[in-house]
N, C-alpha and C positions, 0 to 999 in steps of 0.2 A: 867403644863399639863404633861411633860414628866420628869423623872428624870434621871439624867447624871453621869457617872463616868467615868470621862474621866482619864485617868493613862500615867504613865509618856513615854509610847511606842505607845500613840496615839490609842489605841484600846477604843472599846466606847461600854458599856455595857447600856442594856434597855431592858424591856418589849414591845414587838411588837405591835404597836398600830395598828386598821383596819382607812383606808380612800377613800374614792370612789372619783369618776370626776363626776363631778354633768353636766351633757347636756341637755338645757331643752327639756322636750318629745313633750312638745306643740309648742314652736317656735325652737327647734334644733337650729343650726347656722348659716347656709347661709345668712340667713334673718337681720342679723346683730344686734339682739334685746336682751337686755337682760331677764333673765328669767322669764317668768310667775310666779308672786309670790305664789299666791294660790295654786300653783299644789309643786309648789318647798317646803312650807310649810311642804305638807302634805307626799311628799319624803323623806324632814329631818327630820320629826317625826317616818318614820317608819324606814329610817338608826337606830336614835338614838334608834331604839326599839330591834335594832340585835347587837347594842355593838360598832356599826358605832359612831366614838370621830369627825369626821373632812372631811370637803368636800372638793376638790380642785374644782375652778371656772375660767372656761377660758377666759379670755377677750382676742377675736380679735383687731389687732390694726388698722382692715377697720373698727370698731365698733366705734370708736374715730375719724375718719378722715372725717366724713360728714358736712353739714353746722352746726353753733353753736347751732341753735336750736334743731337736731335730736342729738348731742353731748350730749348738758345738759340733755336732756331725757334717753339719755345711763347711763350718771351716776348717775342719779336721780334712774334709774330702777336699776342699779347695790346696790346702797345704801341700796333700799328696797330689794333685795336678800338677802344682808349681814342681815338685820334686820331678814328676813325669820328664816336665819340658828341660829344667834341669841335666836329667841323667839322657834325656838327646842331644844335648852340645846347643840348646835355645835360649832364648832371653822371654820372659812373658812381659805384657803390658795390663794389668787390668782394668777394664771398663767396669767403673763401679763410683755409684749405680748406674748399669746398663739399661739406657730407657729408648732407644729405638734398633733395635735388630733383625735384620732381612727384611725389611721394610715394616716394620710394625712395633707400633710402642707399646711399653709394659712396664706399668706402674702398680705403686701398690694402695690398698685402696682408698687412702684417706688422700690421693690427688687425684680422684675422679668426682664427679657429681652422682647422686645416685639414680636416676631419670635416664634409661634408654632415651635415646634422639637418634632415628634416622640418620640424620645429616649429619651428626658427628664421626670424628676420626673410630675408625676400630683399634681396640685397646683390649690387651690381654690383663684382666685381674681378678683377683678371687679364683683361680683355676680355669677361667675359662674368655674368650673373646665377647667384646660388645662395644655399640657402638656408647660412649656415654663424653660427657665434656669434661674438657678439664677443669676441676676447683683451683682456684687465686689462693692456690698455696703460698706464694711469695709476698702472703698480707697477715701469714698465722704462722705469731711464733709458736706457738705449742709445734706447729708440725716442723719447722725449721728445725726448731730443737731436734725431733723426734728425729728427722732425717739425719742431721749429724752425730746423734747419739750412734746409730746405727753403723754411721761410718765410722767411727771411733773404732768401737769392737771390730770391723771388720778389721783395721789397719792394724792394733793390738795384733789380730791373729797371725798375716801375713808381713809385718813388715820387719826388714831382714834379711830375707830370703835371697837368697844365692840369686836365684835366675829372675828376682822382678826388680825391673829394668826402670817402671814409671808410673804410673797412674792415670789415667784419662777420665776428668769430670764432667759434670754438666754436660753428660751426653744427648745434645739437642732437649736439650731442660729449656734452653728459651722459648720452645716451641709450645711448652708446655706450660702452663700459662704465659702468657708473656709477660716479664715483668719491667718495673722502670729500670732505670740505668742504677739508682741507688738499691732498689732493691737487688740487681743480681750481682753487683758488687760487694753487699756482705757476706750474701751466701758465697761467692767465690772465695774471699777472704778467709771463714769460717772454713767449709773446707781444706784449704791450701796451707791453714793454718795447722789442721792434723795432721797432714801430710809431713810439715816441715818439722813440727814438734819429733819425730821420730826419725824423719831424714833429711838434711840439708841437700843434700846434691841430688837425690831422685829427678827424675823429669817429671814433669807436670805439664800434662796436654787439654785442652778445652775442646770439650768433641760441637762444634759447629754443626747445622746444613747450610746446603748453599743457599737459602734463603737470606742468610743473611747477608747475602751479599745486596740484597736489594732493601735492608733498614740496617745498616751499618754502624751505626754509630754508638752503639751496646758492646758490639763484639770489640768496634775497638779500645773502649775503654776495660775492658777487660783482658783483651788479649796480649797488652803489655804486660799483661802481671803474672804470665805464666811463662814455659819457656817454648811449646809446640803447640800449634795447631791441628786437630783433624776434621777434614772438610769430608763429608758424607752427602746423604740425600741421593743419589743416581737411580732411585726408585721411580722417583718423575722427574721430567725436564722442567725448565725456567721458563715460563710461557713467552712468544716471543721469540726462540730459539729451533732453530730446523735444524738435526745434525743427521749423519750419514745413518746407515743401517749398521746394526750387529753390535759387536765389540771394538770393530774400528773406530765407527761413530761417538759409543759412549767415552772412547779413548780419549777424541779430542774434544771432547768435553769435558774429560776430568783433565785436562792439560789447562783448559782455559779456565776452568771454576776452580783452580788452583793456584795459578798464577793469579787472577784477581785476586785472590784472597792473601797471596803473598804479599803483593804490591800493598793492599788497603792496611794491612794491620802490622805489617812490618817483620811476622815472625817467621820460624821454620814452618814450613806447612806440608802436612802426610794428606793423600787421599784415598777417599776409600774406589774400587773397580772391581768388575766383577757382574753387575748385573745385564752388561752384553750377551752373558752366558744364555740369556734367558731366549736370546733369539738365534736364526741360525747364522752363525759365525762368517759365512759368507768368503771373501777372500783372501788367503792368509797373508799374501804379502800384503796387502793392505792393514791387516790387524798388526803384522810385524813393526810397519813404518808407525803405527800410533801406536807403539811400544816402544819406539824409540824416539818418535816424540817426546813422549811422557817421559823420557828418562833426560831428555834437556830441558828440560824447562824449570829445573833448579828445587825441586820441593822432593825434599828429605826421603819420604817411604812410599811406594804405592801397597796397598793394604787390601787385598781381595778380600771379599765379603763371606767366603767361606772356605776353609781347606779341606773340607770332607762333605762327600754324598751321604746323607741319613741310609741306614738302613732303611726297608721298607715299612717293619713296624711303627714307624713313627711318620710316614706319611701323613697320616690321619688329625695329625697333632700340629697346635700353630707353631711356626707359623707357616710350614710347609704347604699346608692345606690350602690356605687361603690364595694359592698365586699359582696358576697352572707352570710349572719347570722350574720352580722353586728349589724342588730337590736335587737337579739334574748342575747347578751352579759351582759347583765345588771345583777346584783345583783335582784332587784327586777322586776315582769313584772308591767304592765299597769295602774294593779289594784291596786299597792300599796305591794302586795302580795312579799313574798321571794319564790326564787325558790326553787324547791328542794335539800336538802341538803345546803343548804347557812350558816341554825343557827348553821349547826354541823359544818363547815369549820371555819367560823368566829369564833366562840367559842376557836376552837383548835390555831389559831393565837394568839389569845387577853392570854390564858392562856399558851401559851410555855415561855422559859427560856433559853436564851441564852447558849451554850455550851462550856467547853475547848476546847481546842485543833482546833480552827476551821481553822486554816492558814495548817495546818500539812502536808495536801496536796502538799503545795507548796516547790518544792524543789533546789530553785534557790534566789538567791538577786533579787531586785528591778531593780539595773542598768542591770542583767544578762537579765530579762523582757526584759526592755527598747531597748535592743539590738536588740531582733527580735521578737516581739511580736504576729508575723502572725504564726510564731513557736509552740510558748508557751501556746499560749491562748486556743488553740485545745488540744493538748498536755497536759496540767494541768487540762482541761475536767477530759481527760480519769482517772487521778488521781484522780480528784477529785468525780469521777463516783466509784470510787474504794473503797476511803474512807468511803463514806455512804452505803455501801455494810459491807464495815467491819463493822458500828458500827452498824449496824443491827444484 
């Protein structure tokens, strides 16, 4: 599906593929169900119809943890999803376990503390949102185990399958407690280790935030050991960082928090876009040119954070609720329909070409980074705000 030229200085050259997050509109997520097939069918017939190659599909891992019989029905209903995407001419990715989604994490409950705190992140478990901290999961084996237990059976159920394409782990799991370097190296291991027992070739992606671009030295010792990168987080910016309004803005910002992250760790790198949607779009050839930005700057997928508007029944339900225009983010609305302007942005992706000179920006080593990164990361912005100015 994708072709590679990887070169002897670790740079990785590609045609920019498009992929969305598939959340179904009719049972969204709370509810712990997998997708409505019918409606998800008739989704990834009209992705595949704007140039959309690939969905990413979230599995909760409170979706897995019920009695055996609601279990088997999860991945009975997951299987006919895959079949869905399948019989639209798609390739799936799953995200599993999926622990931040539309800007909100969802864990299950033996990685929370049990103590509401104010000041903690909001967190969806036990059926409902709150604010509570995360438990140092990554210091109990019992739960390690339990975790991979559960991935086991998941990979047992789907792996195989005609249309899944890869895997994506540690979905911003560093965030969640944070662990040492040896600790998130077994569990990576452990994981990747099920993965490989059932498929040697599968992709294996590490879903990052851009956070880590600013304590780096985790991601990179892990990110050799997989074969893709997904950079996320555009829910908040990098403090330190001013970027333009709308979807232009967030544009060149997943341009630059992608390329950093290409240069630091050496691998392919997908990002995630999408939550410009949230504001008003403003002017289109402006959002056109950071669409084709983003299609030279050498990083594999850009990944919109959703391809369907919820129904309205499900407004009410996280994580819709919790984010005024949340709902309104989707590539396509309700009816099936693309929004305005979608086939021309999409278009301009799927047809750019990587450029030279894209690190040029950068005027310092690796290890000079790694020194102070709270520095640099703002700092090489500005450069790199500067850069696409020139080649304009």
């Amino acid at each position: 599906m994708l072709h590679y030229d990887y070169r002897p200085d670790d740079t990785f050259q590609c045609t920019m593929l498009i992929s969305a997050t598939y959340i179904c509109p009719v049972r969204g997520l709370a509810g712990l169900d997998p997708p409505e097939p019918t409606r998800l069918l008739q989704a990834a017939k009209a992705a595949k119809s704007l140039g959309i190659e690939q969905l990413m599909l979230p599995v909760l891992e409170e979706s897995l943890l019920g009695p055996s019989r609601s279990k088997v029905g999860f991945l009975d209903g997951l299987i006919q999803a895959l079949d869905q995407v399948e019989d639209a001419g798609l390739m799936a990715l799953l995200i599993a376990p999926a622990q931040r989604v539309l800007g909100l994490h969802w864990v299950p409950p033996y990685l929370v503390r049990t103590l509401q705190d104010p000041k903690a992140d909001a967190v969806f478990v036990d059926g409902r949102v709150r604010n509570l901290r995360a438990f140092e999961w990554w210091e109990d084996p019992s739960i390690i185990q339990k975790r991979i237990k559960v991935y086991h059976d998941l990979l047992d159920a789907v792996s195989g399958h005609a249309a899944l394409m890869g895997c994506l782990i540690l979905d911003r799991a560093l965030e969640w407690s944070r662990p040492d370097i040896e600790q998130a190296d077994m569990v990576l291991k452990a994981f990747m280790a099920e993965i490989r027992e059932r498929d040697e070739t599968g992709s294996i992606y590490l879903g990052l935030g851009w956070p880590e671009l600013l304590d780096p030295e985790m991601a990179q010792v892990l990110a050799r050991q997989v074969d893709r990168l997904y950079i996320s987080g555009g829910e908040r910016k990098p403090s330190g960082i001013t970027t333009g309004a709308g979807l232009a803005g967030e544009l060149e910002l997943a341009s630059y928090l992608g390329t950093m992250a290409r240069w630091l760790f050496a691998r392919p790198t997908e990002v995630e876009i999408g939550w410009g949607m949230l504001d008003r779009i403003g002017d289109n050839e402006e959002t056109i040119e950071g669409f084709k930005r983003l299609a030279g700057h050498g990083l594999t997928v850009a990944n919109w954070i959703s391809l369907i508007d919820p129904e309205p029944k499900v407004y009410a339900h996280p994580p819709w609720v919790l984010r005024h225009g949340l709902e309104r983010v989707g590539l396509i609305d309700q009816g099936l329909e693309p929004k305005e302007y979608v086939g021309t942005w999409l278009k301009e992706i799927g047809s750019g070409k990587p450029k030279d000179g894209i690190y040029d920006f950068i005027d310092i080593s690796k290890q000079e980074y790694l020194d102070d990164p709270h520095t640099h990361l703002p700092r090489l912005w500005d450069h790199f705000r500067e850069s696409i100015k020139y080649a304009d």
